[in-house]
C-alpha distance (Angstrom), angle and dihedral (degrees) to the residues before:
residue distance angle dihedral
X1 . . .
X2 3.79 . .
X3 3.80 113.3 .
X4 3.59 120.1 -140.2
X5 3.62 117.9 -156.2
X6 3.59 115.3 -149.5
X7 4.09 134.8 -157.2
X8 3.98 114.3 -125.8
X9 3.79 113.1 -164.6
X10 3.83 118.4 176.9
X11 3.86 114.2 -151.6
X12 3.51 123.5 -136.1
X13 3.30 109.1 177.7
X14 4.06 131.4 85.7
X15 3.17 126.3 -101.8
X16 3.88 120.1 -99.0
X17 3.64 114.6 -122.3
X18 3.19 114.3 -154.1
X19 3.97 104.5 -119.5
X20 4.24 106.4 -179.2
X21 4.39 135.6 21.6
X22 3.29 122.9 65.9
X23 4.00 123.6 -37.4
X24 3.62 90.2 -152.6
X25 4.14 84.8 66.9
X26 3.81 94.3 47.5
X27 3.93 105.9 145.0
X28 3.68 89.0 -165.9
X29 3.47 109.7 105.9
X30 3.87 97.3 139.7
X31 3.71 104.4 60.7
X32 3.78 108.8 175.8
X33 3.85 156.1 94.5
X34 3.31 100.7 -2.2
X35 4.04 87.8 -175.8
X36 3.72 87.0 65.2
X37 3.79 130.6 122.3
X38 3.26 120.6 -91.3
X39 3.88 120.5 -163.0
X40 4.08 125.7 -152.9
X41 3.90 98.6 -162.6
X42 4.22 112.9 -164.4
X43 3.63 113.7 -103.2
X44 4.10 122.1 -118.4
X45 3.77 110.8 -61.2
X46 4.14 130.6 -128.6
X47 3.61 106.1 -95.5
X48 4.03 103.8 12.0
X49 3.49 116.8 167.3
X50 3.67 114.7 -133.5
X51 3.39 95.5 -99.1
X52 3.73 92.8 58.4
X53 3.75 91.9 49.9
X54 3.40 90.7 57.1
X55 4.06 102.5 48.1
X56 3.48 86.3 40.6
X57 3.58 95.5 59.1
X58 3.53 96.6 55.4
X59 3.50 95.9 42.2
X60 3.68 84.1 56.3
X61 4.05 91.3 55.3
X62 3.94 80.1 93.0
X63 3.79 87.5 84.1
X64 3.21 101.8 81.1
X65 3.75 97.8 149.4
X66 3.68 122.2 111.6
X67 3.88 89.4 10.9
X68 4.26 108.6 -58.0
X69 3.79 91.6 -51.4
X70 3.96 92.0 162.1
X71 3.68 92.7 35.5
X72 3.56 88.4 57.2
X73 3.79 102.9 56.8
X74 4.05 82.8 63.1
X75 4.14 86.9 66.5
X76 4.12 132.5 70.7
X77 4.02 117.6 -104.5
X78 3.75 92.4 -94.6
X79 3.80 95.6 37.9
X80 3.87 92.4 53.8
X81 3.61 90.2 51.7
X82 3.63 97.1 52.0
X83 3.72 110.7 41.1
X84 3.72 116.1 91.1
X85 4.16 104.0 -158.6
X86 4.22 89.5 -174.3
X87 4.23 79.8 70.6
X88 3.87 98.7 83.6
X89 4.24 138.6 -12.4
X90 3.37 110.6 -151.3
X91 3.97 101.3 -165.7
X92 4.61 102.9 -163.0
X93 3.81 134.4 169.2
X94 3.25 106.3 -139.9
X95 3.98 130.6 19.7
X96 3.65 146.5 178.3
X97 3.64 142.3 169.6
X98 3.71 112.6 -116.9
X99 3.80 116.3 -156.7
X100 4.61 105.9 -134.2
X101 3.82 122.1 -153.6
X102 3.83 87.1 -96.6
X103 3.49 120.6 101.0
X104 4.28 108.4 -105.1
X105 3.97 80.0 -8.4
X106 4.29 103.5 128.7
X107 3.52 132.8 154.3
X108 3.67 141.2 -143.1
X109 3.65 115.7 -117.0
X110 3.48 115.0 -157.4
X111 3.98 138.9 -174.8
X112 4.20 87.6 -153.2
X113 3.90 114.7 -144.6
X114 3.89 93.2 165.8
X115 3.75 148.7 3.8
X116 3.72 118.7 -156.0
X117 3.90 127.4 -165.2
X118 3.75 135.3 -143.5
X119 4.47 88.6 -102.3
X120 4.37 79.4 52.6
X121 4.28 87.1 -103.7
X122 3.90 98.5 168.6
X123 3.97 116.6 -154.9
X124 4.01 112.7 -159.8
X125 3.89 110.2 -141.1
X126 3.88 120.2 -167.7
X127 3.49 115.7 -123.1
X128 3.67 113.2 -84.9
X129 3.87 100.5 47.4
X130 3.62 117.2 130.3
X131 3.55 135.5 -137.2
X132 3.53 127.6 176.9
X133 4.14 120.7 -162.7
X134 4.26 119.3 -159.2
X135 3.66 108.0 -128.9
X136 3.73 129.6 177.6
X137 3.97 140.3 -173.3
X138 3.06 140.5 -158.2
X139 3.77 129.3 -179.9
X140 4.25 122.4 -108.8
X141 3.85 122.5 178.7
X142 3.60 83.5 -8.6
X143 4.18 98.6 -58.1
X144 3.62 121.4 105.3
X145 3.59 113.6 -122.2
X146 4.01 129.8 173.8
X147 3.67 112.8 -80.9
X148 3.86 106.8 -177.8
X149 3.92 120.0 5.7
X150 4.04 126.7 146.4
X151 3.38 123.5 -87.7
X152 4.40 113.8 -94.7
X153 3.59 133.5 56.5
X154 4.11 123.1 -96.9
X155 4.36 110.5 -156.5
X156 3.54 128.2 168.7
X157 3.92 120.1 -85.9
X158 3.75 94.2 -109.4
X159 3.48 89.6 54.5
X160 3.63 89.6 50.8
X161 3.54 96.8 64.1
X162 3.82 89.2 54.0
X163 3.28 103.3 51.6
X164 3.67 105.6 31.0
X165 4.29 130.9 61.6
X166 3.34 126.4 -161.1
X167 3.70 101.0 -132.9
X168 4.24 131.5 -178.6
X169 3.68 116.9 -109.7
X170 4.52 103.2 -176.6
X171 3.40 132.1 -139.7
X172 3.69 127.9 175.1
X173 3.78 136.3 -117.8
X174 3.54 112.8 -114.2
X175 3.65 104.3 -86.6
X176 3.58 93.0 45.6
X177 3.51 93.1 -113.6
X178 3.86 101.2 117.8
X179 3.69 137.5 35.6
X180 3.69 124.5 -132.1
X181 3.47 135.3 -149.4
X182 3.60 119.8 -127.0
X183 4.30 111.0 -176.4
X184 3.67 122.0 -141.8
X185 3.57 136.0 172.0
X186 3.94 115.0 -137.3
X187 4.03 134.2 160.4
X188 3.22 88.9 -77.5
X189 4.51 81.2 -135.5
X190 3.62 90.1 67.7
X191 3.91 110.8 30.2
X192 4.34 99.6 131.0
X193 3.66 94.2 63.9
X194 4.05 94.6 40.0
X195 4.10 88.7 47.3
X196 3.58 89.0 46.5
X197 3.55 92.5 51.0
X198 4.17 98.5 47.7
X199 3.69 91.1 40.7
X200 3.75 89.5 58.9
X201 4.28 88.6 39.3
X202 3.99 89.3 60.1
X203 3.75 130.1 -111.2
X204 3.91 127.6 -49.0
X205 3.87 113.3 -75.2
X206 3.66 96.1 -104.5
X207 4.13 84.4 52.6
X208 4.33 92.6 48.2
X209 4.21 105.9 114.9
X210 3.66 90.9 13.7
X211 3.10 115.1 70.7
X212 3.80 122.9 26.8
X213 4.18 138.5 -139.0
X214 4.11 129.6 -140.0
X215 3.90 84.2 -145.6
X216 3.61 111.2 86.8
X217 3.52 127.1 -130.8
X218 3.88 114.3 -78.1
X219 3.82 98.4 18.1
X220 3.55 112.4 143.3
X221 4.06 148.5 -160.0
X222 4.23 101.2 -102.7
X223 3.46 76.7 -147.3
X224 4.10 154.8 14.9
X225 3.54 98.0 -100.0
X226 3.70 145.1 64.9
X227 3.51 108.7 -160.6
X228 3.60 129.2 -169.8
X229 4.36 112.7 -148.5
X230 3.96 108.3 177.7
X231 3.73 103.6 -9.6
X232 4.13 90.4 -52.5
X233 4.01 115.8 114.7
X234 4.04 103.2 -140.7
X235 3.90 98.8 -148.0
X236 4.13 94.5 -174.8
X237 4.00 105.1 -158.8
X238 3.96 134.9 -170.4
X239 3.67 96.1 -81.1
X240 4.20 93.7 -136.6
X241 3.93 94.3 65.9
X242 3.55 96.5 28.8
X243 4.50 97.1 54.1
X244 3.89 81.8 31.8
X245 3.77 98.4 62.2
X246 3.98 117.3 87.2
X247 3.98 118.2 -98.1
X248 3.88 78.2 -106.5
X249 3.16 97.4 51.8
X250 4.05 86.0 45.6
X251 3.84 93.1 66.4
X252 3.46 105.0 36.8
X253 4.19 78.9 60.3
X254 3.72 86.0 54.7
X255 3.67 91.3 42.0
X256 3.74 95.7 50.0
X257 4.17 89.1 46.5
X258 3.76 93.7 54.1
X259 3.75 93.2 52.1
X260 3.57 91.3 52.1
X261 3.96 95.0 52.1
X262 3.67 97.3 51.0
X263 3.36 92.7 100.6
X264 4.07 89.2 56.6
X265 3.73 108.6 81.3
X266 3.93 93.4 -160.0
X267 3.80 95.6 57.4
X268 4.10 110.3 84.1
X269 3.29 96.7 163.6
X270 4.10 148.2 5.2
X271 4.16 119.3 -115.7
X272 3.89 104.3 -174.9
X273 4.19 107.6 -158.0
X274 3.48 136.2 -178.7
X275 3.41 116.9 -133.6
X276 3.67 87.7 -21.5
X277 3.70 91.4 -55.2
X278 3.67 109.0 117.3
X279 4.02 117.1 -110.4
X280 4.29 113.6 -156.3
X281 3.44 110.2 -132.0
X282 4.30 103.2 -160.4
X283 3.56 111.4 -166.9
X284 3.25 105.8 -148.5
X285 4.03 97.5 -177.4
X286 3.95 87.1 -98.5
X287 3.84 88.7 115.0
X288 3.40 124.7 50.5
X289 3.84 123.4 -150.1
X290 4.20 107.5 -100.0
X291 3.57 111.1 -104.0
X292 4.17 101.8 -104.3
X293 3.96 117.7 -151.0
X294 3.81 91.9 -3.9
X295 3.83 102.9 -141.6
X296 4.15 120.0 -138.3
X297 3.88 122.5 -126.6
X298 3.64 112.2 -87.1
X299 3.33 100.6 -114.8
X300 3.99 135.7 77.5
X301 3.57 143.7 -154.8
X302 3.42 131.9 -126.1
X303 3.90 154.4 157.6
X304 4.09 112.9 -86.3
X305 3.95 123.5 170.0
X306 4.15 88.1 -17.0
X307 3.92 98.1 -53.0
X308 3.60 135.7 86.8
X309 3.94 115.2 -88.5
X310 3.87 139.1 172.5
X311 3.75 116.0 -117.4
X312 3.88 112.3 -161.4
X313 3.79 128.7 150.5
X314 3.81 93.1 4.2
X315 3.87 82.0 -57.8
X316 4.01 130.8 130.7
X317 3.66 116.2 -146.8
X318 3.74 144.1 163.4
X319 3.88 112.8 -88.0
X320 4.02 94.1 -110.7
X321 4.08 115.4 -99.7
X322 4.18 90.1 -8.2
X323 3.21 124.3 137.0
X324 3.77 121.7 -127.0
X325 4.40 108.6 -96.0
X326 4.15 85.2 177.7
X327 3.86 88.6 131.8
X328 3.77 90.8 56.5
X329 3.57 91.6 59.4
X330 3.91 93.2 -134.1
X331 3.90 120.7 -151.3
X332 3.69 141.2 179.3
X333 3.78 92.8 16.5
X334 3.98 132.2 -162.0
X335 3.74 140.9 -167.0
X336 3.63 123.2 -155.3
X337 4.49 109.8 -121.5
X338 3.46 92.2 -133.0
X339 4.18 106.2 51.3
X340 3.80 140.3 5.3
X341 3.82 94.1 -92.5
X342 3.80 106.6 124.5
X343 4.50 125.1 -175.2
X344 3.61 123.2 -167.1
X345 3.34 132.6 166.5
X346 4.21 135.5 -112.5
X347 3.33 122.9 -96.4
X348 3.85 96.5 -96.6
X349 4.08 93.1 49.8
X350 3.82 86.0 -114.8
X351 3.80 100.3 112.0
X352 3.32 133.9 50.0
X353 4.39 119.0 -157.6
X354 3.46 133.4 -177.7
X355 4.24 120.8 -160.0
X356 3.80 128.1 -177.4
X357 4.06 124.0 -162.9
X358 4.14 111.3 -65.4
X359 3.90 88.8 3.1
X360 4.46 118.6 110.9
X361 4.20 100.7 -127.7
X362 3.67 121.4 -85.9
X363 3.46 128.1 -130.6
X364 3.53 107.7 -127.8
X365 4.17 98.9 171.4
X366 3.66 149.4 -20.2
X367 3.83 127.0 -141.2
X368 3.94 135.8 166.1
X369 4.03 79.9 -112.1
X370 3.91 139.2 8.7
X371 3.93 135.3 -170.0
X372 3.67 120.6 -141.9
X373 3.55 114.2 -67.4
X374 3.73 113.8 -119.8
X375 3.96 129.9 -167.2
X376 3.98 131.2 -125.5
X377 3.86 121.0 -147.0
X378 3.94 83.3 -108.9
X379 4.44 88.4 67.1
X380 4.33 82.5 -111.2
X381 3.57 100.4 143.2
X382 4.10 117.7 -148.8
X383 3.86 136.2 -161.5
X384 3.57 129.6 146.2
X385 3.82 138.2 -138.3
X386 3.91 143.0 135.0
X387 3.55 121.9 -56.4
X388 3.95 134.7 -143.9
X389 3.74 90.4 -66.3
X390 3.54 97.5 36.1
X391 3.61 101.4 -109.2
X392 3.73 113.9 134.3
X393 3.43 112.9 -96.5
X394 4.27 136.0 -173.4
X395 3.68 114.1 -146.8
X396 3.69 133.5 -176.0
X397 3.69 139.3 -171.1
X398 3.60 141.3 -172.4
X399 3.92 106.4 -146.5
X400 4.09 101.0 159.3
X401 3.43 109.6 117.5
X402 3.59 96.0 -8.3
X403 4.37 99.1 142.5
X404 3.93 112.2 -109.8
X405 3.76 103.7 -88.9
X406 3.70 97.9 25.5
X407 3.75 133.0 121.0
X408 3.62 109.3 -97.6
X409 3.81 120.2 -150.7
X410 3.21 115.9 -103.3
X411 3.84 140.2 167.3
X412 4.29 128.0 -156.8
X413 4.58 112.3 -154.8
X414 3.57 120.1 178.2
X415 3.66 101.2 177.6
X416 3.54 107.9 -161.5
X417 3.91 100.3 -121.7
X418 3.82 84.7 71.5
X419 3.85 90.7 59.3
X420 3.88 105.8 128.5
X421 3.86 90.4 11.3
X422 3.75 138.5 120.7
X423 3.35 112.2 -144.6
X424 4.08 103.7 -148.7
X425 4.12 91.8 177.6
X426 4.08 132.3 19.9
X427 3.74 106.1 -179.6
X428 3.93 126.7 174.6
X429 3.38 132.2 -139.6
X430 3.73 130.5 -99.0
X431 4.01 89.1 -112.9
X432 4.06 95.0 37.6
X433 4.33 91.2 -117.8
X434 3.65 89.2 106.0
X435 4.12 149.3 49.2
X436 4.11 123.5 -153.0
X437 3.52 98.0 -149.8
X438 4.06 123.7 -178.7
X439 3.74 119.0 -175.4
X440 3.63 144.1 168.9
X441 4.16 138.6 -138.6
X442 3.53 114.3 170.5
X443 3.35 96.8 -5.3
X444 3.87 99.3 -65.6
X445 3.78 117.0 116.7
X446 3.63 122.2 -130.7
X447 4.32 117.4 -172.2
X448 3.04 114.5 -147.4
X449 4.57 145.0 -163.9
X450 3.83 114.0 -165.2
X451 3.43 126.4 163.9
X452 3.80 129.1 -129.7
X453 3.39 119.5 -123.3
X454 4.25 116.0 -155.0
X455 3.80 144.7 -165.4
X456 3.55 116.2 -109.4
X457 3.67 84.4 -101.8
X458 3.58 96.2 57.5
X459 3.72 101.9 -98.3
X460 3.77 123.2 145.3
X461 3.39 106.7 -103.0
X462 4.06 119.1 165.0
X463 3.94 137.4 -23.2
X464 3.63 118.7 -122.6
X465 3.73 133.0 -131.7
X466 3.66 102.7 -74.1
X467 3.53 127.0 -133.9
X468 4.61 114.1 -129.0
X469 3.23 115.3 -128.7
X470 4.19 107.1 -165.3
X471 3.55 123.3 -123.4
X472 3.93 132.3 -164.8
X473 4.17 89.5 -133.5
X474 3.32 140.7 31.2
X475 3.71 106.5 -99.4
X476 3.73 125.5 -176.7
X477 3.63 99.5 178.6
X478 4.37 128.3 60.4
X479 3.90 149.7 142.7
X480 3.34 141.3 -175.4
X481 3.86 118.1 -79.1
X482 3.91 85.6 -175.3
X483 3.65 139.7 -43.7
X484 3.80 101.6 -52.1
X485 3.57 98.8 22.9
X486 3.96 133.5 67.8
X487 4.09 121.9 -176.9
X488 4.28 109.7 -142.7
X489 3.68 132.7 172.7
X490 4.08 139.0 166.8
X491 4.25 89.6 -115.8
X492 3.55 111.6 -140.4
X493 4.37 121.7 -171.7
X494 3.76 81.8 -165.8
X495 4.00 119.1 45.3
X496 3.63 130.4 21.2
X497 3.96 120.6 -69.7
X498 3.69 130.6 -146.4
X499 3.61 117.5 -155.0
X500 3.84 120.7 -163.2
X501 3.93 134.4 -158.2
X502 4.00 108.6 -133.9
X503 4.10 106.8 -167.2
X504 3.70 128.1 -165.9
X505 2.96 76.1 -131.6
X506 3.24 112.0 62.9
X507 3.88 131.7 38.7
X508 4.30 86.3 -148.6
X509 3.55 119.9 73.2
X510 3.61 122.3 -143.5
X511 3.46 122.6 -132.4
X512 4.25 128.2 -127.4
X513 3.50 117.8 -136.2
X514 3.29 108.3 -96.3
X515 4.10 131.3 -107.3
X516 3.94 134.8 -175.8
X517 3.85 112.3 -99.7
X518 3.40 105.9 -5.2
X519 3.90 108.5 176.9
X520 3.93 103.9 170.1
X521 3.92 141.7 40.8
X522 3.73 128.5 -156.4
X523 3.55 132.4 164.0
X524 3.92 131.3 178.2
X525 3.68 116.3 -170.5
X526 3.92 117.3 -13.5
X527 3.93 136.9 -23.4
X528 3.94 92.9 -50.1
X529 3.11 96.5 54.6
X530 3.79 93.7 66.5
X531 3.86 117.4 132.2
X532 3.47 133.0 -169.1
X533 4.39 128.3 178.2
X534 3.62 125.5 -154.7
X535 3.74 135.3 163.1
X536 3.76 86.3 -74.5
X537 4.15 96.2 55.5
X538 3.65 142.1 -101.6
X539 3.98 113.7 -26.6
X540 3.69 125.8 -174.8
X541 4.19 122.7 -147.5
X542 2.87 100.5 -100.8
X543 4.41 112.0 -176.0
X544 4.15 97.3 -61.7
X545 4.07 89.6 -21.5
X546 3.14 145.3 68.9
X547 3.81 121.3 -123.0
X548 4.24 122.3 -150.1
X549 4.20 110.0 -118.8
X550 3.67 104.7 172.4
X551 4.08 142.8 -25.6
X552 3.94 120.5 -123.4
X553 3.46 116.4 34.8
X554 3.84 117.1 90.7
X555 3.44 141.4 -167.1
X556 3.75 98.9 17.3
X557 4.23 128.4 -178.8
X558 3.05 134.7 173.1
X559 3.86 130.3 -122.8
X560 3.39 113.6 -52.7
């Protein structure tokens, strides 16, 4: 296999912004990290064999600068004007070129670790998947060179990680009140036009009906470039949508772009214009800005001597104005972020019951198995189980201040990606948009992100498609650390357990230090807040440890 070598050069110098002419003629349309990598691939070589040309071609999709020049010196005349590398990344481990039983007909034999879209969607593979790219050749002048290949670019994993970010575009909940992260992967050189551009294309599939946008649908860039003059990112819309959209409407635009270009450290602030004529956005405290990484009280509830309790600064206490449920046996408890209604579950995981201050619990349903319940911002209350037929099922119900005896509201999904699944865990988010969801068939684990998908009253109404993320175990049990990060393990009372931090972030999980007979997981806001409980107590991570905070109480969560 041909070896390409390949020129690294680490910029240290800013970025120029351009600071006079006219913005109309702006040739920046890749506004980035100007810090990042820049590769200087080797151009084709006298005498390559076909094979060579077409390794070297894709190890030379790591000059991206100045749109592929090198890459494109590897294809025919017609080829090079046709093929659009921006169209797909497809990120592998291993490769070679594998010669077919048509003449000049090879493919591209890849061991695929992602796939990357145009909007900078990333799908995680496990190692071992296959992907095979059609390649032909043809000879010019005597040197082959790559006659027909699909559009995009494949380069090596570690390569990858170099070139690429995984950046946050945001969305919003549906009453505005929250922002959500959305992960991409762009060149991490030109990431304010390609933000710009999947903001305005609409959230990542698993996202679509969950979350919502201020930009309506079909509003456009006016033009292919994003540039930033001063500190100010000039995002130049179609004039119609942008001058037809309310003064509300306006800011929550501007709100939504300078969420998404935190991460750049050349962009101080957001001008929206139309056509490149600038459009005022007055804020005239109508809108408020969305709540970002909504944090979770700081305390937790938990089983002590039989009953529910509240643990909180290594302290037991009383849950306030409860009354005692020690004859149901109550397990894996919850309490809703939003009021004092709490649900747990009995002590054979079969029933699930919900209680609010001076009120006896209610029985809210009873299945041959249950998962913890877990609370939306909106007091619904989830858990998930089999139903009548013994297809899985997700239920919700919204008990708070439902009068004793009343119906309470509830809603049954069975999303059919969790046909012939058990759901062990079913987790939601901090801002309610979103479900951690682990489940097993045939004893492999599969974690999971789907997005919930509500009425315009509020009611549950569907899960969508999740999105994998890949862990090194099996885990059955999880929660959110924060809002792009979730903490899972396979608890054990017995041997030692290794819990592991999967990111949206992040294709890599990151491993916990390890501790004998861990058998729960909490976590309140952010890696160090990360609890576990074992026989021994309540520890805290603590750097690569774990540190003891208090015997008695078991399986504690916080709100949510």
């Amino acid at each position: 296999m041909a070896i390409l070598a390949v020129l690294m050069l680490f910029l240290a110098s800013c970025a120029q912004i351009p600071r006079s002419g006219p913005v109309g003629k702006s040739k920046d349309e890749s506004a980035g990290n100007a810090n990042a990598p820049v590769f200087f691939p080797a151009a084709p070589r006298p005498g390559s064999t076909p094979e060579a040309i077409i390794e070297d071609f894709y190890m030379a999709g790591s000059g991206y600068e100045d749109d592929y020049p090198v890459a494109r010196q590897y294809l025919t005349q017609a080829q090079s004007v046709t093929w659009k590398p921006d169209a797909r990344a497809i990120v592998f481990r291993q490769a070679k070129v594998v010669k077919t039983a048509v003449e000049n007909d090879f493919v591209y034999e890849l061991d695929l670790a992602y796939s990357v879209d145009a909007d900078g969607i990333a799908t995680q593979f496990p190692p071992g998947t296959k992907e095979s790219i059609p390649v032909s050749v043809e000879q010019v002048d005597g040197q082959w060179r790559i006659s027909k290949v699909p559009d995009g670019t494949a380069i090596p994993e570690e390569t990858f990680k170099v070139i690429y970010g995984a950046f946050p575009i945001y969305f919003y909940d549906p009453t505005f009140t929250y922002a959500v992260p959305d992960f991409r992967w762009f060149i991490k050189k030109k990431t304010v036009k390609s933000m710009t551009s999947a903001l305005l294309a609409g959230p990542a599939p698993y996202l679509r009906g969950a979350v919502v946008s201020a930009f309506p649908a079909g509003i456009k860039l006016a033009r292919e470039s994003v540039p930033v003059v001063s500190g100010a990112a000039q995002v130049d819309l179609s004039a119609k949508e942008l001058i037809d959209a309310s003064a509300e409407d306006r800011q929550r635009m501007q709100n939504q772009l300078a969420l998404t270009f935190r991460s750049q450290p050349d962009v101080i602030n957001v001008e929206l214009r139309a056509d490149q004529d600038l459009v005022r956005v007055d804020d005239n405290g109508s809108v408020l800005p969305p709540v970002l990484d909504k944090n979770v009280p700081a305390h937790e509830i938990a089983v002590s001597n039989g009953d529910l309790a509240r643990y909180e600064n290594n302290r037991v206490s009383p849950l306030p104005d409860m009354q005692s449920v020690a004859a149901l046996g109550p397990r894996l408890p919850a309490e809703s972020p939003v009021s004092q209604t709490v649900a747990f579950l009995n002590g054979d995981r079969t029933t699930l019951y919900s209680m609010e201050p001076g009120q006896p619990a209610r029985l809210l349903t009873t299945r041959s198995t249950l998962t913890r319940p877990s609370f939306s911002p909106r007091d619904w209350v989830w858990t998930a189980g089999p139903g009548a037929s013994g297809a899985t099922e997700v239920v919700a119900f919204q008990p708070t201040k439902v009068a004793p005896g009343a119906a309470v509201p509830s809603v049954t999904l069975t999303p059919p990606w969790l046909s012939g699944r058990t759901v062990t865990e079913f987790r939601i988010s901090r801002e309610g948009t979103r479900a951690l969801v682990i489940s097993k068939v045939n004893g492999k684990s599969a974690v999971q992100i789907t997005g919930i998908v509500r009425n315009p009253d509020g009611a549950p109404k569907d899960l969508t498609t999740p999105i994998t993320l890949l862990s090194s175990t099996s885990p059955d049990q999880g929660t959110w650390v924060d809002g792009s990060t979730v903490a899972v393990m396979a608890p054990s009372a017995t041997t030692a357990v290794v819990p592991e931090l999967l990111s949206l972030a992040s294709g890599d999980p990151q491993e916990l230090p390890p501790w004998d007979g861990l058998t729960s997981l909490s976590a309140g806001n952010g890696p160090d807040q990360i609890f576990g409980q074992s026989q021994a107590g309540i520890f805290q991570r603590v750097g690569n440890g774990w540190e003891l905070q208090l015997k008695g109480p078991t399986e504690p969560a916080f709100p949510g």
